[in-house]
N, C-alpha and C positions, 0 to 999 in steps of 0.2 A: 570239931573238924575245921579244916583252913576254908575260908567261903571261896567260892570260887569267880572267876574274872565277869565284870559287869561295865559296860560301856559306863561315861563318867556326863553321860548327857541324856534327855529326856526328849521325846520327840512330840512338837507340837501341831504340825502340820504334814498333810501327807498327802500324793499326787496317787492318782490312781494308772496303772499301768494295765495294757490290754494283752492277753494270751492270743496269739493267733492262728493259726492251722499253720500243719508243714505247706497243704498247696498252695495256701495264700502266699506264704513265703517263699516259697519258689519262683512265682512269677515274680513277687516284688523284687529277690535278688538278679532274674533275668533281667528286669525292665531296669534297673539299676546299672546294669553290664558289671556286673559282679564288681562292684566299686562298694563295701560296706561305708565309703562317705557319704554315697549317691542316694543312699536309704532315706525315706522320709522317717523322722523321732518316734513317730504313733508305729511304726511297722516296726520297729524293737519291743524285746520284755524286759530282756536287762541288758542295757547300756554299758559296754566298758569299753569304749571306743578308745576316749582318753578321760584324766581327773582334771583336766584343765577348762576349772568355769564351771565345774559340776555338781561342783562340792556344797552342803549344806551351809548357808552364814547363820553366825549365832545371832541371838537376840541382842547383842551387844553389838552387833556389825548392824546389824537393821536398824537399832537405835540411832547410832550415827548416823548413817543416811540421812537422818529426819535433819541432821543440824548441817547437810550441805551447805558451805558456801559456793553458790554458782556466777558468783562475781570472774570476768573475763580476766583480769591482772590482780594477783595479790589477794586470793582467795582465800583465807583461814586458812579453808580444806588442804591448802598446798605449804602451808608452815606445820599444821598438824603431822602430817606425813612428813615432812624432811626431819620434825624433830624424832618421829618413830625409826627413820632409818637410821639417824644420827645413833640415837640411844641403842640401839638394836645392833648393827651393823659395823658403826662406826665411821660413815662414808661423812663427811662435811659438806659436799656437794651431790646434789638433785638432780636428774630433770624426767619428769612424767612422760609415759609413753601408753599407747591402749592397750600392747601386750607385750607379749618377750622377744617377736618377732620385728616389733617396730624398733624396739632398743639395739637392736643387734646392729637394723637399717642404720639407725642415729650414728650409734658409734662406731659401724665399722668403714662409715663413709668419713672418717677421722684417722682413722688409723692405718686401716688396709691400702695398699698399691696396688697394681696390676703384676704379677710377679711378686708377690709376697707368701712367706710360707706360715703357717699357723700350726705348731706344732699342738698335740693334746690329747685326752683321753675320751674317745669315739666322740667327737661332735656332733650332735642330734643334727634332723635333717634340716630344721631351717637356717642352723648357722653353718651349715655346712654350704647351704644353698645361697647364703649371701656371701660366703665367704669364695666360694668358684664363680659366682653373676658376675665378682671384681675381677676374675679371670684369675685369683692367686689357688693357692693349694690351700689344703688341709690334711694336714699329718696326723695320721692316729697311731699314737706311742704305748696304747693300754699293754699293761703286764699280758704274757702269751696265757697267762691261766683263766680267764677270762673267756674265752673260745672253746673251753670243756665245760659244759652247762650241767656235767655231772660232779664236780669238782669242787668241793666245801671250802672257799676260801674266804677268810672275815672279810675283806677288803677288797673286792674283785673289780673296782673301778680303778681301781690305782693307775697312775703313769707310771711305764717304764721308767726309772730316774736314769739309769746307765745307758738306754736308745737316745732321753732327752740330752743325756750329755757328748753324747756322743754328735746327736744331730747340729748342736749348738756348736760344737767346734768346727764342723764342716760347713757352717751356714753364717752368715754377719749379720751384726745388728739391725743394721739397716735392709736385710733381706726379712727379720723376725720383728714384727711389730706387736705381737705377743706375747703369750703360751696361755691356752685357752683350759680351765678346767672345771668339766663338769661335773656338779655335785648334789646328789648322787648322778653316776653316769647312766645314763638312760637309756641309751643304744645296746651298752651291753647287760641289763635286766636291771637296770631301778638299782646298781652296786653302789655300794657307796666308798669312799676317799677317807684312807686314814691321817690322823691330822700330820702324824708323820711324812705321810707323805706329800703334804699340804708345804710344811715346813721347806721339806728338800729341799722341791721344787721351788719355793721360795725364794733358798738359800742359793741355787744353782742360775735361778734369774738376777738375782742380785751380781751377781759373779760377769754375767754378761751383762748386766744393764738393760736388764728386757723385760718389760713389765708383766703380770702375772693378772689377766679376766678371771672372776669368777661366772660361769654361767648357773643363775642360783635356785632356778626354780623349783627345786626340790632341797635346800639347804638345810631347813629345819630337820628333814629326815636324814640326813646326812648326822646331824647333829647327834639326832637320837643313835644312830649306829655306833658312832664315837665312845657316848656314855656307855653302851651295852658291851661292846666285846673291843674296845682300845684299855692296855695300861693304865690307870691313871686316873681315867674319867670317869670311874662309877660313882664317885661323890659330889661330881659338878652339875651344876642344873643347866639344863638344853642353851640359856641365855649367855651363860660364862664359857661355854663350847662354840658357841656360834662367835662371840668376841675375840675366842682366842682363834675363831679358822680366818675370819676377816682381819688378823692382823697381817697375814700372807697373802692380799689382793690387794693391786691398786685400782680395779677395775673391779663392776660388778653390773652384769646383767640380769634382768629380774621376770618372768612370768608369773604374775602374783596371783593367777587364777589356780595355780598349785599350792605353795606349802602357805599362804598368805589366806584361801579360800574365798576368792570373791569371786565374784562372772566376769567381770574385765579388766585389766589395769596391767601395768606392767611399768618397771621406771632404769634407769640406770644410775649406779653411783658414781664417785669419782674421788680419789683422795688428792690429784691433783685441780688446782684451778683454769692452769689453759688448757688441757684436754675440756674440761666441763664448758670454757668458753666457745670452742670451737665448733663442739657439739651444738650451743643453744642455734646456732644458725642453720645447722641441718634439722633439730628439733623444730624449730619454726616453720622451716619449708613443708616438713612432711607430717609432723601429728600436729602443731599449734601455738600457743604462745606458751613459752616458757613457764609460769606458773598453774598452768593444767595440762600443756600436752596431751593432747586425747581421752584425757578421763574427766567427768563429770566432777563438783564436789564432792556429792555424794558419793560417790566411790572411790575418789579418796579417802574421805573419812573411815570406810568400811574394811579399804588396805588399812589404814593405820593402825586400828582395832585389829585387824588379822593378822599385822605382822606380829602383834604381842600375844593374842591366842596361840597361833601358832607354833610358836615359842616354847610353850609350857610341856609339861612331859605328857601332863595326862591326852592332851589334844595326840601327842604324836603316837601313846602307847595305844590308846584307842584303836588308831586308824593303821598302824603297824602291824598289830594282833590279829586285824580283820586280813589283811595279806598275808601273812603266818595261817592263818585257820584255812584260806584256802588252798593252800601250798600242800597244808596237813592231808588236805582231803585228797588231793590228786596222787598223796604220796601214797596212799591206801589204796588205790587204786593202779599203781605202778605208771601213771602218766609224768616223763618226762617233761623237765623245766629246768630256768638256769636256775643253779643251787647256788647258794641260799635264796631264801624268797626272798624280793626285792623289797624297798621300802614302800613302792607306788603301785606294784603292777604283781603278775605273774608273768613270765616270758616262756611260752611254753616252746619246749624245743620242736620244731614240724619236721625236721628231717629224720627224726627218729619215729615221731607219729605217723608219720606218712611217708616210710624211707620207699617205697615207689611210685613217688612221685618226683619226676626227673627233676632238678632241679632249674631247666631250662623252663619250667612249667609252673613255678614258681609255689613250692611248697606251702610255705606260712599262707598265702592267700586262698590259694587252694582252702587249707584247714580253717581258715578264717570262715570260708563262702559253706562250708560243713559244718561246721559249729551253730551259724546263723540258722543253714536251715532247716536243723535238729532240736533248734528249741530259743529261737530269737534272741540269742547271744548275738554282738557284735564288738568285736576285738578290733584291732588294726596290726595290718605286716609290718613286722621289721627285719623287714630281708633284703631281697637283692633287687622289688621294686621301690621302693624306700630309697635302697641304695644309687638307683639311681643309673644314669649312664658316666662313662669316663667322656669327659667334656673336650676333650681332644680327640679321641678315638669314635666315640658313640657309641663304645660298645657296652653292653650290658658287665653293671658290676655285680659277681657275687660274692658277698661277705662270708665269714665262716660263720655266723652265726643266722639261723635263719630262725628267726620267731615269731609267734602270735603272742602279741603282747593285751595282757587281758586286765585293765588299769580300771581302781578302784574307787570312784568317787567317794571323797569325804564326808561321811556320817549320813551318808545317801537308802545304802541298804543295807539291809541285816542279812545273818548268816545264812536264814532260808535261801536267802538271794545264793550263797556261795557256794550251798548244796546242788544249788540246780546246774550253777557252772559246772561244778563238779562231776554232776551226774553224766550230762548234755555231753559233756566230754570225754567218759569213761565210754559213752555207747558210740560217737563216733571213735575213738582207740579201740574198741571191741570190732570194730568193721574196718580195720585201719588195711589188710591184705586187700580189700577188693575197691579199694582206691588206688589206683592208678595213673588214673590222668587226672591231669591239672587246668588251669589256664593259660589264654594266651593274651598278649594286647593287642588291639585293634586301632588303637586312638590314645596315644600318649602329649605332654604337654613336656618343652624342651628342658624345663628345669621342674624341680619338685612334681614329679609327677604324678604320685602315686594320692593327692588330693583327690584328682579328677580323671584318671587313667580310665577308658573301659576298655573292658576284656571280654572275650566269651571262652566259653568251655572248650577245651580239645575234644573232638572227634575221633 
């Protein structure tokens, strides 16, 4: 008989996690003001807030660690890393950041204007959020299939190529300092970018003379999606797929506490020289000196080792499989999500789970704040407070997608873990009619709100 699938790693250390009572958690998510940020770590069972920083490092990343260089200028640690990006990526130029939010800071105080538009395929919230702080827009071009969460499509992060062409003849160079694309897209459920469509868009910047960001912190699964259901690529190993998507970025931003697997780090690449130049002076000002930027030796070393684990197939099929199984689970259970599973998360659909709950009342957080107190799950929204307000108007935006994104730390927990998700979820679905009301805000912050937002329950 064919043996069946077995994780490709052995687990040598384990943290213990506490069960808590529903009442205990009721209060906590009260005294919290329904913010699953606001949670203190011990008052979770299982964590899937986000995989960013969560993920298990291998014995090969700890090892490294030990041989940090924490010299302030011209640290190993930081030749180490540029030559893993180099080899890996193909960028020729560096500069370290603490995370992906800092690299965004770096580089989009290089690029962006006041009045500049950012076309791309759903920009997550923090580059969305630095991208309106400069007072410019952010265009989201993704294919319209992407908004039916019931909808089997291989590719479902894709750019529109025909909106992007469209937008680029109505728009000047000088008004596009980009075209941002994210890989896998995360906004709209962990989808991920076919290299086809990688190319186009390439092809179609090229054409206007408009350079093409990758935002990359889930790249490696990107990678793996390529290899499984693209033409082409079922014989190329995750390394030669990732060479051949970085030949279509001059840019590349990075959160390496995802597909990389460490707890901090983040860097930017650059295939030209005065963009990298122009950068080192905002790099300076705001995480440090050029050859660490915000990260330790040590964790340098530990990206560099991660960028090349991460790499490999078995790393991605692993932690793929484990999002696949609980997809599986929910499908047996008839619980809505955007199809296909993602490569990082589940994104479960909440206006379907909870189709009375207005969505002025905000669904996905609602399901969120239900989920926790059914069995110390905690998810995060990606809906319409995520979304944010329209920074001209203040009005509330709502997206057509409203989800509870339920993201899987890397080789953190085992399937028991994804039963329980599963289950936790089947019984709030099972009571989904006598939910009603949702929440409201009370206390919001002007940009990125949804950190630090509190809310209380509608009455």
């Amino acid at each position: 008989m064919e043996l069946p699938f077995a994780e490709s790693y052995k687990i040598k250390m384990v943290e213990p996690i506490r069960r808590s009572t529903r009442e205990e958690r009721e209060r906590w998510i009260k005294e919290a003001h329904y913010n699953l940020f606001n949670l203190r770590s011990e008052y979770v069972f299982i964590d899937l807030l986000t995989d960013s920083g969560t993920g298990a490092m291998s014995d090969r990343q700890w090892s490294a660690m030990m041989l940090g260089d924490e010299s302030y200028a011209g640290a190993s640690s930081y030749y180490k890393l540029k030559d893993a990006i180099f080899n890996i990526l193909g960028f020729p130029y560096y500069l370290p950041t603490h995370q992906g939010r800092a690299a965004e800071n770096v580089l989009f105080s290089v690029l962006i204007k006041e009045g500049s538009y950012i076309p791309g395929n759903s920009h997550f919230d923090t580059t969305k959020g630095h991208i309106e702080f400069r007072k410019a827009h952010a265009v989201d071009l993704t294919i319209d299939e992407a908004s039916n969460t019931q909808l089997e499509v291989p590719f479902k992060g894709n750019i529109d190529v025909n909106k992007l062409a469209e937008f680029l003849k109505t728009h000047s160079k000088e008004q596009v300092p980009f075209i941002c694309m994210t890989v896998t897209n995360n906004t709209a459920g962990g989808q991920p970018v076919s290299m086809e469509n990688l190319r186009e868009v390439s092809k179609l910047a090229k054409q206007y003379g408009i350079p093409v960001l990758f935002d990359s912190a889930r790249f490696a699964e990107n990678a793996y999606f390529i290899k499984m259901r693209e033409q082409g690529y079922a014989d190329k190993s995750i390394k030669e797929i990732v060479k051949e998507m970085y030949q279509y970025a001059d840019y590349m931003t990075m959160s390496s506490k995802k597909d990389a697997i460490v707890n901090m780090g983040g860097f930017i690449g650059f295939k030209d020289e005065e963009t990298f130049q122009k950068a080192t002076v905002y790099n300076i000002m705001f995480e440090g000196y050029v050859t660490y930027g915000g990260m330790s030796g040590r964790d340098m070393n530990a990206l560099a080792v991660g960028l090349d684990e991460g790499t490999e197939f078995d790393t991605l099929d692993n932690r793929i499989r484990q999002v696949a199984y609980l997809g599986q689970k929910l499908d047996e259970y008839g619980i809505p999500y955007q199809r296909p599973a993602g490569g990082h998360a589940i994104f479960v659909d909440a206006k379907k789970v909870l189709p009375n709950v207005p969505r002025e009342q905000f669904p996905a957080q609602t399901l969120g704040v239900e989920l926790y107190v059914e069995a110390g799950i905690r998810g995060v929204e990606i809906g319409a407070i995520l979304a944010d307000r329209d920074p001209e108007t203040r009005e509330n935006r709502y997206p057509e997608l409203e989800l509870l994104r339920l993201a899987i730390p890397r080789r953190t927990y085992t399937n028991n873990h994804m039963d329980v998700v599963a289950a936790a979820l089947k019984n709030v679905f099972d009571r989904r009619e006598s939910i009603t009301k949702g929440v409201e805000i009370v206390k919001e912050a002007p940009i990125l709100r949804h950190f630090t937002v509190e809310m209380e329950k509608v009455k």
